[in-house]
N, C-alpha and C positions, 0 to 999 in steps of 0.2 A: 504494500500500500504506500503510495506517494504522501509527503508534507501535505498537499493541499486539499487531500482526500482524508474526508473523515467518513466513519463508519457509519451507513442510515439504519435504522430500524423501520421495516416499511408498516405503517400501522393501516389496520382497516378501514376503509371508507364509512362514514355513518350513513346507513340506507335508512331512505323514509318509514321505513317499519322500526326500524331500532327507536328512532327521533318518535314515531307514535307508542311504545311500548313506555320510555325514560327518557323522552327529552321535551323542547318545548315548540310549537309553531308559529310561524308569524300570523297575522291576522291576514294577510292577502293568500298565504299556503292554504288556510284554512277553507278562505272563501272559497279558491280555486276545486279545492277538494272536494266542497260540500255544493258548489254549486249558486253560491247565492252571493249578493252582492253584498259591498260592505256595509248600506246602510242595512239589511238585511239583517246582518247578522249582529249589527251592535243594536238592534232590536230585541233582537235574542238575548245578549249580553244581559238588556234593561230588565228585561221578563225573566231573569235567573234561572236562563234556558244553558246558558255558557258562562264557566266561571275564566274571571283573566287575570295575569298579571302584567306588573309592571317594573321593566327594566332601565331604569331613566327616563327616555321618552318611549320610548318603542313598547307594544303591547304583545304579550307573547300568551298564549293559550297551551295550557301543560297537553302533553301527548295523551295520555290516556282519556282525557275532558275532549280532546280535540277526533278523538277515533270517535268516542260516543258518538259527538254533535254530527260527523259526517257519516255515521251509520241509522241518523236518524232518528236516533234513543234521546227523549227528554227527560228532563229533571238537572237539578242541578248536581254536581259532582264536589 
């Protein structure tokens, strides 16, 4: 191995199934996925149809809350 080569460890891509089982979505992923528009879904949001968080400004909906809402399933999470 040369000085200017360092050793990589190649780590796994996070697939959208992983991101829906333990990670979080954006609010446009979400819409994209479930079909509905933004003002749509921050209808939902108001109706404690979809719970959210908040990451400085950016609004992120946890993975699992987020598979619900696009499979359909109400209630809040």
């Amino acid at each position: 191995m040369r000085n200017n080569e360092t050793a990589k460890t190649a780590t796994p891509p996070v697939t959208m199934e992983d991101r829906l089982a333990n990670g979080n979505l954006t609010v446009a992923e979400v819409c994209a996925l479930a079909g509905r528009s933004r003002t749509g879904f921050y209808e939902d949001v108001k109706a404690g149809l979809v719970t959210t968080r908040k990451a400085g400004r950016k609004t992120l909906i946890p993975g699992p809350v987020a598979k619900r809402y696009i499979a359909g399933e109400t209630g809040k999470a």
